[in-house]
C-alpha positions in Angstrom: -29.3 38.9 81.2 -31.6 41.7 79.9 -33.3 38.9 77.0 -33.8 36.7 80.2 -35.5 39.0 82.2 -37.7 40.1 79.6 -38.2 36.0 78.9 -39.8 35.2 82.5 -41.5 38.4 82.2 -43.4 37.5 79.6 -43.7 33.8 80.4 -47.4 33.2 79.6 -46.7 34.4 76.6 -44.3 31.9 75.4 -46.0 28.9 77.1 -48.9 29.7 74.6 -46.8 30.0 71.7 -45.1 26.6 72.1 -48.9 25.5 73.1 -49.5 26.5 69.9 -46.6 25.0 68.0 -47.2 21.9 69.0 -50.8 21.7 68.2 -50.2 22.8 64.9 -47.4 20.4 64.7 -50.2 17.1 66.3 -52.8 18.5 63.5 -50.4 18.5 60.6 -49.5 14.8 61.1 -53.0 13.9 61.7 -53.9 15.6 58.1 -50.9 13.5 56.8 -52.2 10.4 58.0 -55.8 11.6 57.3 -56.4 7.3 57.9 -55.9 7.8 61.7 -58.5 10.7 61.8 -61.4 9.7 60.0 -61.1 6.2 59.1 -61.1 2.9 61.6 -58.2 1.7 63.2 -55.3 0.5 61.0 -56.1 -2.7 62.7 -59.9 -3.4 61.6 -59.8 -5.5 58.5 -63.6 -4.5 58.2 -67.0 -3.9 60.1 -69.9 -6.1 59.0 -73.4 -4.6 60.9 -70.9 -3.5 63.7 -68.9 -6.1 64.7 -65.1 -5.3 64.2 -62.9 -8.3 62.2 -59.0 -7.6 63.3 -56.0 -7.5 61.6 -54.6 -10.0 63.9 -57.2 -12.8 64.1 -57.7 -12.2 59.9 -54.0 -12.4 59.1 -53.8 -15.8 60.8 -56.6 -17.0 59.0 -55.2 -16.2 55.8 -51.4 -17.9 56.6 -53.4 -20.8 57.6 -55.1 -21.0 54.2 -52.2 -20.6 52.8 -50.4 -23.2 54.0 -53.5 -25.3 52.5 -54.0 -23.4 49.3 -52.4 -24.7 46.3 -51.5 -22.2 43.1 -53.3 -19.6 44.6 -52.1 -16.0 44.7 -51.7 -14.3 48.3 -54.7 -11.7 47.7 -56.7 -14.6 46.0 -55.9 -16.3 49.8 -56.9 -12.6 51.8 -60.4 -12.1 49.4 -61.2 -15.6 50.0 -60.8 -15.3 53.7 -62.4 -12.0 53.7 -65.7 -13.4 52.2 -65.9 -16.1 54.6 -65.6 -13.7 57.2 -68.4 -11.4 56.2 -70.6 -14.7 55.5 -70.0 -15.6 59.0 -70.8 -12.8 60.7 -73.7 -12.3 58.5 -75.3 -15.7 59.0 -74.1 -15.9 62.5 -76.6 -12.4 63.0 -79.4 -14.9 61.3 -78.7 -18.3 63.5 -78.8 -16.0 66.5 -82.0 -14.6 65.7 -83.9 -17.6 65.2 -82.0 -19.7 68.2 -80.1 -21.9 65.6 -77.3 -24.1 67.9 -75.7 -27.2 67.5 -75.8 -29.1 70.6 -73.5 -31.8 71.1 -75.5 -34.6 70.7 -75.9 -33.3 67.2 -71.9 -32.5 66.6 -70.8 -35.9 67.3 -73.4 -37.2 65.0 -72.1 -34.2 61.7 -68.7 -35.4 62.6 -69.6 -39.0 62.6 -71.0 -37.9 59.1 -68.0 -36.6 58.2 -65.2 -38.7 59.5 -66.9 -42.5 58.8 -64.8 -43.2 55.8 -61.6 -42.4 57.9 -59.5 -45.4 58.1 -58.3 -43.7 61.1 -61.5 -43.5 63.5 -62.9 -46.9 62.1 -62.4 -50.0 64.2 -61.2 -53.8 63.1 -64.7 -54.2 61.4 -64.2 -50.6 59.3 -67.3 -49.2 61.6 -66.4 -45.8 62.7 -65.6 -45.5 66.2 -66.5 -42.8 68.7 -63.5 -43.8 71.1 -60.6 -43.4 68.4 -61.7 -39.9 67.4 -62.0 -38.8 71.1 -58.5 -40.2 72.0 -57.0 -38.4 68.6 -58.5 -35.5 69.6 -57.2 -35.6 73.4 -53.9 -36.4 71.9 -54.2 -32.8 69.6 -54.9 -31.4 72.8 -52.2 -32.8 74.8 -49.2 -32.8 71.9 -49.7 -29.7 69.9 -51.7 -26.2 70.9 -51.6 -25.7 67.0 -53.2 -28.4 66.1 -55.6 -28.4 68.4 -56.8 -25.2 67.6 -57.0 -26.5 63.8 -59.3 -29.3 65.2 -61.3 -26.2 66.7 -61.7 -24.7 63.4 -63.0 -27.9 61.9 -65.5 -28.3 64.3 -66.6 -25.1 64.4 -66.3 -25.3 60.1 -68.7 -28.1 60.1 -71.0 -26.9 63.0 -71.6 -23.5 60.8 -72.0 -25.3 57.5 -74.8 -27.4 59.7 -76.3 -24.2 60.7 -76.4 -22.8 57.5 -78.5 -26.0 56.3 -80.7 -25.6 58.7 -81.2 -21.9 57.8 -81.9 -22.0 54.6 -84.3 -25.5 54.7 -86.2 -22.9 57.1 -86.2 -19.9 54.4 -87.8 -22.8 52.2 -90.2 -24.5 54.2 -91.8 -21.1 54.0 -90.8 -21.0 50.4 -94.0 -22.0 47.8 -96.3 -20.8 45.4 -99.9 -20.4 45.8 -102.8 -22.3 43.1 -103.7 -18.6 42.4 -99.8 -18.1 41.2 -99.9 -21.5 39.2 -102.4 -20.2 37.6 -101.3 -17.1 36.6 -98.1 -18.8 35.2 -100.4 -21.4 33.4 -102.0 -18.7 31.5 -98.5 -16.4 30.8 -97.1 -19.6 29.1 -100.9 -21.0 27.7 -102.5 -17.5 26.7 -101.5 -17.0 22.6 -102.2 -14.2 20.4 -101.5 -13.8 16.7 -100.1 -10.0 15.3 -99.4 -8.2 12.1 -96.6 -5.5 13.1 -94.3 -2.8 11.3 -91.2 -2.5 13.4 -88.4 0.6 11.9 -85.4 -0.6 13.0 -82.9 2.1 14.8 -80.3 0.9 12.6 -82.1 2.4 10.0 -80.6 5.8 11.2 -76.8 5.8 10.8 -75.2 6.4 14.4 -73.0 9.5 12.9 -76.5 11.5 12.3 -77.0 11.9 15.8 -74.7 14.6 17.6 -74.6 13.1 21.6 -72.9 15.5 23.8 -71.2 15.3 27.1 -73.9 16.9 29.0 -76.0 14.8 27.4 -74.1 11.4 28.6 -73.9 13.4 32.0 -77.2 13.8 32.2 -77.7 10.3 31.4 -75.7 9.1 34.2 -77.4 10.9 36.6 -81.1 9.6 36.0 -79.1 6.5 36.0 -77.2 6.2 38.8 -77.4 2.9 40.3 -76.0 1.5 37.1 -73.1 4.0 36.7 -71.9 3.6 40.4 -68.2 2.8 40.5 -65.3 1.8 42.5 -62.1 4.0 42.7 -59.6 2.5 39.8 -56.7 3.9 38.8 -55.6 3.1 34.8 -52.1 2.7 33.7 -49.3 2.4 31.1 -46.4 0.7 30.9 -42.9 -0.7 29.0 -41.4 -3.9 30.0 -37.7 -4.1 29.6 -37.4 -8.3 29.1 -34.3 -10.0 30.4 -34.2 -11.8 27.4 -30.9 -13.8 26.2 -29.1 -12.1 23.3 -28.0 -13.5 20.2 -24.3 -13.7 21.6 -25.5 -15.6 24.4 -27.3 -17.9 22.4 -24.0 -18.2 20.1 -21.9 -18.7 23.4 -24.3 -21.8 24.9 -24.1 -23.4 21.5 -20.3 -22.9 21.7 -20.0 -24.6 25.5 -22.4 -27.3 23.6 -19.9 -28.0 21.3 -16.9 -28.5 23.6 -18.7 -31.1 25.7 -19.4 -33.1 22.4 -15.8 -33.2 21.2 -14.4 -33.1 24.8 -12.1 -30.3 26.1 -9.1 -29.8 28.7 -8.9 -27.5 31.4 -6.7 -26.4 33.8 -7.4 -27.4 37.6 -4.7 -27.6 40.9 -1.6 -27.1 38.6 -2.5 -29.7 36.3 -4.2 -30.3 33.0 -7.0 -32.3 32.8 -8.5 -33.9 30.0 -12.8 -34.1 29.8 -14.1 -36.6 27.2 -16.4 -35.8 24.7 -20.0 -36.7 24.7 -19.3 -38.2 21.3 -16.7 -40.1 22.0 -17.9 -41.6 25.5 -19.2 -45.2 26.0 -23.2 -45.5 26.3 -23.3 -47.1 29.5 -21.5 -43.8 31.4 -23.9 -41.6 29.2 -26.3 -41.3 32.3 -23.5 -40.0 34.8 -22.7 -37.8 32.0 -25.9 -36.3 31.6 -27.0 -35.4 34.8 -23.3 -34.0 35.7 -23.6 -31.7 32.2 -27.7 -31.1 31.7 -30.6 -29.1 33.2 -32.7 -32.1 32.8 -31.8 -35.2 34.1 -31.9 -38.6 32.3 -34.5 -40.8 31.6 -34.1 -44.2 31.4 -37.2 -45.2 28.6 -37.1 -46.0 25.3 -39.2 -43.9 22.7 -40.9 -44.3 19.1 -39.7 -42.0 16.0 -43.6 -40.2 16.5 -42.8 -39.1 19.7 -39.7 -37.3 18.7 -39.7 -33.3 17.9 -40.5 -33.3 14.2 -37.8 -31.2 13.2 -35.2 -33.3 14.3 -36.3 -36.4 14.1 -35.1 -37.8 10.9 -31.6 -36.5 11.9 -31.9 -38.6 15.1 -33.3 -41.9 14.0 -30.6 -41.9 11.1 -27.5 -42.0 14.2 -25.6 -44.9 14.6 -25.5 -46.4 18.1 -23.3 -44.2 20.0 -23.3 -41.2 17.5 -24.2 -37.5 18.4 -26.0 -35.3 16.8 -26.2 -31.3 17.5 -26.8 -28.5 19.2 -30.1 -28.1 18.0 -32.6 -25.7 19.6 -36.0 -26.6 20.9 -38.1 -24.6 22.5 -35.9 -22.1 25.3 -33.4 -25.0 25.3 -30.1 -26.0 23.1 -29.9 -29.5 23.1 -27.2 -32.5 22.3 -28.8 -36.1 22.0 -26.7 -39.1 21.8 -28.4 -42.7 20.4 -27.8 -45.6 22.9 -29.6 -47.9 21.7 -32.4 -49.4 19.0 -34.6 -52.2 19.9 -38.1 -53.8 17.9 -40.3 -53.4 21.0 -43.9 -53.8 21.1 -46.2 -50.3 21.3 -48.6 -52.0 24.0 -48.6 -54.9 26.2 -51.3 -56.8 28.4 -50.2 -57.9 31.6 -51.3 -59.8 34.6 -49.5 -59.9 38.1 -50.2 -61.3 42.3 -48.4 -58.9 44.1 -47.0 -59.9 47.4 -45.9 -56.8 49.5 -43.6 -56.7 52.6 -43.1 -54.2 55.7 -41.4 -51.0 54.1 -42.7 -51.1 50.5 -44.6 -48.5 49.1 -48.7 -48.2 49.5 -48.5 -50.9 52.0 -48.9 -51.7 55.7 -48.5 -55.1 56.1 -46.1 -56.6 58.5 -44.4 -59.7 57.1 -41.0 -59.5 56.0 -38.8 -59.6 52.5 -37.6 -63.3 53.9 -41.4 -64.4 54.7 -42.9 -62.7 51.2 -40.2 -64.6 49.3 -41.7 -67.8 50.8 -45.1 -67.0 49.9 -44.2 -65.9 46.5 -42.4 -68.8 45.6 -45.1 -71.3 46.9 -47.6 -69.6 45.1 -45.5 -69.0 41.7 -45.6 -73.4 41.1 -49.2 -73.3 42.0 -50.3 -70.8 39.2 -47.2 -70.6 36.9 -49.0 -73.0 34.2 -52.6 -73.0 35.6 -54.6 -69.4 34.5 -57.5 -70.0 37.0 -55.7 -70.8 39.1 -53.8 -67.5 38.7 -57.2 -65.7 38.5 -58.2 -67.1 42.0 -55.4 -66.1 43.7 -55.2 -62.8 42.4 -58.8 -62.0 43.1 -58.0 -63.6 46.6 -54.9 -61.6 48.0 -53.9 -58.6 45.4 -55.1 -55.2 47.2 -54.4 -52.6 44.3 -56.9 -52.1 41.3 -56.3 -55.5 39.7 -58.3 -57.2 42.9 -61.4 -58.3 41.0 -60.4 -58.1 37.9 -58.1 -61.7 38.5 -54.8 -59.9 38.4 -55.3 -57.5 35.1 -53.5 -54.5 35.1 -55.0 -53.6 31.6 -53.1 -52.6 28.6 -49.3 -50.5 29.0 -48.2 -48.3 26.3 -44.6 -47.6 25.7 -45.5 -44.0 24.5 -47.2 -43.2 28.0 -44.6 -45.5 29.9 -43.4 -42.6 32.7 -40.1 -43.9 34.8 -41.3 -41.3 38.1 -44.6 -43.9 38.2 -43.5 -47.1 36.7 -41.1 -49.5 38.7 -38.1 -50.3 36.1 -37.7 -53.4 36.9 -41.9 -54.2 36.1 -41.4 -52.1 33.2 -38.0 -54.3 32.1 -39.8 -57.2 32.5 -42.5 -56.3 30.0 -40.8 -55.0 27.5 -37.9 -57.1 27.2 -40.0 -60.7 27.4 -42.0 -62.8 25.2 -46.0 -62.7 25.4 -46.9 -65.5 27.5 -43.8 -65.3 29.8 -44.3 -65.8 33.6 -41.9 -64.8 36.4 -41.9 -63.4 40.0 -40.3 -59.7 39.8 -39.0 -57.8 42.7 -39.9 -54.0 42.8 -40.7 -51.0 45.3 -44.2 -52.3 45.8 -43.2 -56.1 47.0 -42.8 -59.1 45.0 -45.1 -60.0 41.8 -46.0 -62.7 39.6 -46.2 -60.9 36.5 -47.6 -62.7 33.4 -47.3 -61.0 29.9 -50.7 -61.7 28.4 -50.5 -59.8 24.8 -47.8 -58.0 22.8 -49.0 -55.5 19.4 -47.5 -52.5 17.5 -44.0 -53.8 17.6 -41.5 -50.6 15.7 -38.4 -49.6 16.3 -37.7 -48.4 19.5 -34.8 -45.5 20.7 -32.7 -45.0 24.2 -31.6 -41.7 23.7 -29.7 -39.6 26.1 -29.8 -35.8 25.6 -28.2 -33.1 27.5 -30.4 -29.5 27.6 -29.6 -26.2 29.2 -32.2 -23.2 28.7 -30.7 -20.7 27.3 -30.1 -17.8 30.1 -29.5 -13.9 29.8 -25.6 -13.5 30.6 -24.7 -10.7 33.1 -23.4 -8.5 30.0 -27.3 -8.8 28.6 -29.1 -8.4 32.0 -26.5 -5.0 32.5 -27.7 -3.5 28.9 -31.6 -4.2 29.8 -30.9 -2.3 33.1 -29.6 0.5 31.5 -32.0 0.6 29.1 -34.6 0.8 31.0 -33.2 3.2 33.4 -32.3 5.9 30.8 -36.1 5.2 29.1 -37.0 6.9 33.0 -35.1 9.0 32.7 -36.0 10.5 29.7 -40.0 10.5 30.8 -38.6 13.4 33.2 -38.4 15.8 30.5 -40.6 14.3 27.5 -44.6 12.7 26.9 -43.9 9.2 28.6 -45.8 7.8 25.3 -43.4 9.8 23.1 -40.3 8.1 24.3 -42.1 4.8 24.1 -42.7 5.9 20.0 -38.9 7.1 19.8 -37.4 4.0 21.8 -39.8 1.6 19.3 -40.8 0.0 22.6 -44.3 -1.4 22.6 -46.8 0.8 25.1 -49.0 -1.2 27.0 -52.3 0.7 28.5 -54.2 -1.0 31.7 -57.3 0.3 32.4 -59.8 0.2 35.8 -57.3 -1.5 38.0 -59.5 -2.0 41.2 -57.9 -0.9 44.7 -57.7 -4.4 46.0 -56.6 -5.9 42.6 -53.2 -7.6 42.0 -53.3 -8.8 38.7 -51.4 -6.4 35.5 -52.2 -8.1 32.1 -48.5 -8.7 30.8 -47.2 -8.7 34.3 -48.8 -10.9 36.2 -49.1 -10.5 40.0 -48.0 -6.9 41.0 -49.4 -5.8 44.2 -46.4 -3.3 44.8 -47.3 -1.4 41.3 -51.4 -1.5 42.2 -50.1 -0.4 46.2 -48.6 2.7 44.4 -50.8 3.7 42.1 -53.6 3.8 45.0 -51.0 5.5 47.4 -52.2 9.2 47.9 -49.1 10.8 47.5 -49.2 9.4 43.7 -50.5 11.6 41.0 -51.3 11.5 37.1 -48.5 11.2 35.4 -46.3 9.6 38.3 -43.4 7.0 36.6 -41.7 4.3 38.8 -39.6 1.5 37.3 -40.2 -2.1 39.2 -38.6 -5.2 39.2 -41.0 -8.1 37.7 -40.4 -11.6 36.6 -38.0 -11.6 34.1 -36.7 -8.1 33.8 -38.0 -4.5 34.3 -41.9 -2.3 34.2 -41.5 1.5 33.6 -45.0 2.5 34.7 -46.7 5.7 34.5 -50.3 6.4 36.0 -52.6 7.6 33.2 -56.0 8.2 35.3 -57.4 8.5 38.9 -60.9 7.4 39.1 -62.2 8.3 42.7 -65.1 6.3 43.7 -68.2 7.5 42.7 -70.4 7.8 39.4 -68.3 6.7 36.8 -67.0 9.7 34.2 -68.4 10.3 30.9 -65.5 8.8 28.7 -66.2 5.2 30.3 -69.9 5.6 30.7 -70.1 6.4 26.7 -69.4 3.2 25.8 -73.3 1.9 27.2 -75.0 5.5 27.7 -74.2 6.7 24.4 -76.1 3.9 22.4 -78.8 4.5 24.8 -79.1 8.3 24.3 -79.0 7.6 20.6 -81.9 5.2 20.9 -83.8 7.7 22.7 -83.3 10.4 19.6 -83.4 7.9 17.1 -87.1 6.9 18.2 -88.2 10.4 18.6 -87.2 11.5 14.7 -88.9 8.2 14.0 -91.6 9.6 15.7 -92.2 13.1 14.5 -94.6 14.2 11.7 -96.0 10.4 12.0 -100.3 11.0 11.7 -100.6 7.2 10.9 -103.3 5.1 12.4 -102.9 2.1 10.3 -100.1 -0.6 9.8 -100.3 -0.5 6.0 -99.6 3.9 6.5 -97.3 3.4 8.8 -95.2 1.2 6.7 -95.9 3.1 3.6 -94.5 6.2 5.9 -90.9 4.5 6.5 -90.7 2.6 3.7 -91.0 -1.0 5.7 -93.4 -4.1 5.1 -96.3 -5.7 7.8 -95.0 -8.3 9.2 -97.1 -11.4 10.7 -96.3 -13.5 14.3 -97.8 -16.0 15.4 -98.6 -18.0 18.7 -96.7 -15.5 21.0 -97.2 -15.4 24.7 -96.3 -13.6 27.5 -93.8 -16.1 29.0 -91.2 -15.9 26.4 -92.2 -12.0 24.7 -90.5 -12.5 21.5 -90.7 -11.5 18.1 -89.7 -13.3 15.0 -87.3 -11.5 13.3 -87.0 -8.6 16.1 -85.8 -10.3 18.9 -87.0 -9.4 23.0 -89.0 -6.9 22.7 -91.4 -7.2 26.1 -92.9 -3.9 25.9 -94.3 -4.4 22.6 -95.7 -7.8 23.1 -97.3 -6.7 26.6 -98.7 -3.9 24.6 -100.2 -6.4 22.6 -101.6 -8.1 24.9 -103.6 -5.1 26.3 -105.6 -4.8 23.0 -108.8 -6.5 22.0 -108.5 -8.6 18.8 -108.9 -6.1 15.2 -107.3 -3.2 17.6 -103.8 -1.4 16.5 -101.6 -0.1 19.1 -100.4 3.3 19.1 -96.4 3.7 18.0 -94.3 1.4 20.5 -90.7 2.8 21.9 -89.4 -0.9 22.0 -85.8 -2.6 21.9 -84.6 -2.8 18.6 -87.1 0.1 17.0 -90.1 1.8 17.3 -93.0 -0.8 16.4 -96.7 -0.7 15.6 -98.9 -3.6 16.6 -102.6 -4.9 15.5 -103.9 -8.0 17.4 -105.0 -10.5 14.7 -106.1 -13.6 16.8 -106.6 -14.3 20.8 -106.3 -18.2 22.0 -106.9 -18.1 26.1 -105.1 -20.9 27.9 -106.8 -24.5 28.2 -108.8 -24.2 31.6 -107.6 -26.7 34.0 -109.2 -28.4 37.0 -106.1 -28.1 38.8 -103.3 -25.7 39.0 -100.9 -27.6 41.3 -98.4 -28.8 38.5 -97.9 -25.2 37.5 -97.9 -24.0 41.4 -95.4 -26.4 41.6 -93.3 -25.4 39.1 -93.6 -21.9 40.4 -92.4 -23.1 43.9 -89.2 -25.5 42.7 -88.2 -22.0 40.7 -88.3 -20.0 44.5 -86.5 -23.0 46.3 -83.9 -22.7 43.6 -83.5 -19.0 43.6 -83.4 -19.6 47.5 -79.7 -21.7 47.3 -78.4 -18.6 44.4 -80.2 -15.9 46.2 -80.6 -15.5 49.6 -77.0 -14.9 51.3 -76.6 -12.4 48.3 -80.0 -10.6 49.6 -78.8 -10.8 53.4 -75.1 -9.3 52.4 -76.6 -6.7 50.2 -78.6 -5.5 53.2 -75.4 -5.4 55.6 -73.6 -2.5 56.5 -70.2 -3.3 55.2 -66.7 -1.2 56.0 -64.5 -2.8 53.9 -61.0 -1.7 55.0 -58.5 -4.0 53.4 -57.1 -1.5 51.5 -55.5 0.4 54.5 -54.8 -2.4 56.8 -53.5 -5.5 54.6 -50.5 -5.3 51.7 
């Protein structure tokens, strides 16, 4: 009772300390979650000049793209979507400004632009037709909210690429050159002189000689900043632990291989049961066989020795009909390959047909039936069967595929690139298995023809083989051992140099450098957002290791470097500042102690020769023999003809220059041609240049990297 008294006695005092308590416990999850005190809203993809894109309306972009997108990654999808996005908003800023709308007069004419070649809007006559594409789109708007907001998106897609036309024909109607510019490019490209020159190359000094140091390179980078500006990267190394099949799984395939040529019993519902052999069973069930026993299922086609793997081949073509011959391994697969069959069948054959389709067969939409095609088939097989132009007219008259026009021709077919998927058997049967000049109406999936063989060549032996293939797979044994493997690899970074184990295990270190925040991409891994999400997370430090599951097995990764956003460090900058700096030193030794005033002293001093160019202008400022040296040739340029230049800091060395000769450009009339040449270069740089300008001149808060995985 006495702690409770003193309690309310002193109750101010405890209502500030839990006060305090819980504003120390508010601040220390903000400082946790430092994005939710200084950075936008975890639901702001990104602010372009102000305008907030959201989470929300951007993920449904992307899922819509990617329900379009074909072989393209999920953060190819997300970058693609976010550039669109900042173009629109950007150009949207620019059509606003200037007043830039479509009106509707002018959207039904873009759409009418767009959609004419639409079998769907065009009428009887194949005229597009206003009508139809109103009542498909009432119909979107009636039948399905989805699609009718797709619809929306189209429109609004083809109004903004309309605007965007009209923007930049704007941006180039005030795009040209003046005569006083034509000029001036007449005389860069027409204005010649001749010099004598001594270049001393900077190769001449060997690189070791000059001691750069890291101050140096430091100092480099900051008179330089603009080109040593960098995004944060994180750099990498890692192990892969394949789930690759072992020898004894191999051995244990090849094994199951061999029971299903010889045949096998087993014992199923209390009884024995006998399985024939591959070898031993009749070609026609070989099909059923195959597709019961194989990974790959048959193909009914007939091949040439050529296209038969070259290390088997002579083994196969030496079977008897109905004889077996492995397991054999090609490529990730064990293989068995029975001979059906051998025919003398010709390499290519020229062919002819009329096809007459029905209701329900493929790539048509006609509306007679099988009964009413057979009719018109048969009357028109007596009228061409022995009568070519006849057969000609015809086809040109009523065939609709590529053979209209061409009376009938379907060109040449080649056994080697005869594909079952695409080639009705029963056209293909016909064909291969008929005389040339042999006529007859054929059934298939596309209606009914009148083929005609027109020309046979290349006849060899043909083969019907039937082969059964199963990819050789990691057992569970094998896929245990790579797990422990690479678990105890882990474990062992824990307590040794993550690079040491690597050398001890004899496992082969990869290193990945510069992986960007928003990249996805791990040479040797593939796509690994997870990994790149955890090396950027900010609870991950140097010399962090995480194992992760990727295709095919196991990545031990450790991170190696965190490069913050910024100027880039020394280390990486070296690679293109430290040639640079070495330039810089190499042309001041050059330099020093030289009192030469002459080309002939000058080269005497360094031990070089006077060289001679010729005809050089302005336009293109290079030297024979030295490569783009600007600099030197504008220096050139500045002297009267018998003067010599001063010593030249230029590309590839230091160079001294004496002006030999001066031819000024031919005086024209007229500089419109070259004013015009000036003004198609601005119009071009217009389409390659001038969203590029606009975005570089945005303000830009790109916050992917917080708000989408």
């Amino acid at each position: 009772m006495a702690i409770l008294n003193k309690i309310r006695q002193k109750t101010v005092v405890l209502i500030l300390v839990i006060a305090l308590a819980l504003f120390a416990f508010i601040l220390s999850s903000l400082f946790d979650n430092r994005d939710a005190l200084f950075s936008k809203s975890q639901n702001v993809v990104a602010t372009i000049n102000g305008k907030d894109i959201s989470r929300e309306s951007f993920m449904a972009k992307v899922e819509a793209r990617q329900r379009q997108s074909r072989g393209q990654s999920s953060s190819q999808v997300m970058n693609a979507v976010y550039e669109n996005e900042v173009r629109e908003v950007i150009m949207d800023e620019q059509f606003k400004a200037l007043g830039l709308t479509v009106e509707p007069e002018q959207m039904r004419d873009l759409l009418k632009a767009n959609l004419a070649s639409s079998p769907q809007f065009q009428n009887d006559e194949g005229v597009f037709d206003q009508a139809k594409l109103n009542e498909y789109i009432l119909s979107l708007k009636e039948t399905s909210a989805e699609a009718y907001q797709q619809w929306i998106d189209y429109e609004s897609s083809v109004a903004n690429s309309a605007l965007q036309q009209d923007y930049f024909n704007l941006v180039k109607a005030g795009t040209t050159a003046t005569i006083a510019e034509g000029k001036l490019e007449h005389e860069l490209e027409g204005d010649k002189i001749n010099i004598k020159f001594v270049q001393v190359p900077y190769a001449s000094i060997i690189d070791s000689t000059i001691a750069v140091s890291k101050s140096e390179i430091q100092t480099y980078i900051n008179n330089n900043k603009k080109e040593y500006e960098v995004e944060a990267s994180r750099s990498l190394s890692y192990v892969k632990f394949d789930e690759k099949p072992s020898l004894d799984d191999e051995n244990a395939l090849k094994a199951d291989l061999i029971k299903l040529v010889r045949g096998y019993t087993e014992y199923n519902n209390g009884k024995t049961d006998t399985i024939a052999g591959f070898a031993n069973l009749n070609v026609n069930k070989a099909e059923a066989y195959v597709n019961t026993n194989s990974d790959l299922k048959f193909i009914d086609k007939y091949v040439y020795a050529s296209t038969i793997n070259a290390s088997v081949k002579d083994s196969i073509v030496k079977l008897n009909v109905g004889d077996v011959y492995g397991p054999y391994k090609e490529g990730g697969d064990y293989k068995i390959t029975k001979l059906l069959e051998k025919r003398q069948l010709a390499d290519s054959i020229s062919s002819s047909h009329i096809i007459v389709p029905f209701a329900g067969t493929q790539r048509s939409d006609v509306l007679r039936t099988k009964e009413e095609a057979k009719k018109m088939v048969d009357s028109l097989f007596k009228l061409v069967k022995n009568n070519k132009a006849k057969f000609s007219e015809v086809a040109n008259e009523i065939n609709t595929d590529g053979s209209k026009g061409k009376d009938g021709s379907i060109g040449w077919t080649r056994l080697t690139n005869y594909n079952p998927a695409a080639f009705d058997p029963d056209f293909a049967n016909f064909l291969f298995f008929n005389k040339k000049g042999a006529i007859d109406v054929v059934l298939t999936k596309f209606g009914y023809h009148i083929i005609r063989i027109d020309d046979k060549k290349n006849v060899d032996t043909a083969y019907k083989l039937a082969t059964i293939s199963r990819k050789v797979e990691a057992s569970d044994a094998t896929t245990d051992k790579v797990f422990r493997d690479a678990s105890n690899f882990q474990i062992a970074t824990e307590n040794k140099d993550f690079e040491a184990v690597a050398k001890e295990g004899n496992y082969a270190l990869r290193p990945v450098n510069n992986i960007k925040i928003l990249g996805e991409n791990i040479p040797g891994l593939g796509e690994q957002r997870p990994i790149v999400r955890w090396a950027f997370d900010s609870k991950s430090k140097i010399g962090d290791v995480k194992r992760f599951n990727v295709s095919g097995g196991y990545a031990i990764v450790q991170i190696t470097a965190i490069n913050e956003a910024g100027l880039m460090n020394t280390e990486d900058a070296s690679v293109t500042a430290l040639p640079e700096i070495r330039k810089e030193k190499k042309a001041k030794l050059i330099k020093e102690g030289v009192s030469a005033t002459t080309l002939n002293d000058f080269a005497k001093a360094k031990g070089q020769t006077v060289r001679s160019a010729s005809a050089i202008n302005m336009k293109n400022p290079t030297l024979a023999g030295a490569g783009l040296e600007p600099l030197v040739i504008g220096t050139a340029f500045g002297l009267e003809e018998g003067k010599t230049s001063g010593l030249i800091t230029g590309e590839k060395g230091v160079f001294m220059v004496e002006v030999t000769g001066k031819t000024p450009a031919v005086e024209l009339d007229n500089y419109q041609s070259s004013a015009n040449q000036v003004s198609q270069a601005k119009l071009s740089a217009v389409n390659t240049r001038l969203f590029n300008a606009l975005k570089e001149a945005a303000q830009i808060e790109d916050n992917r990297a917080n708000t989408v995985q």
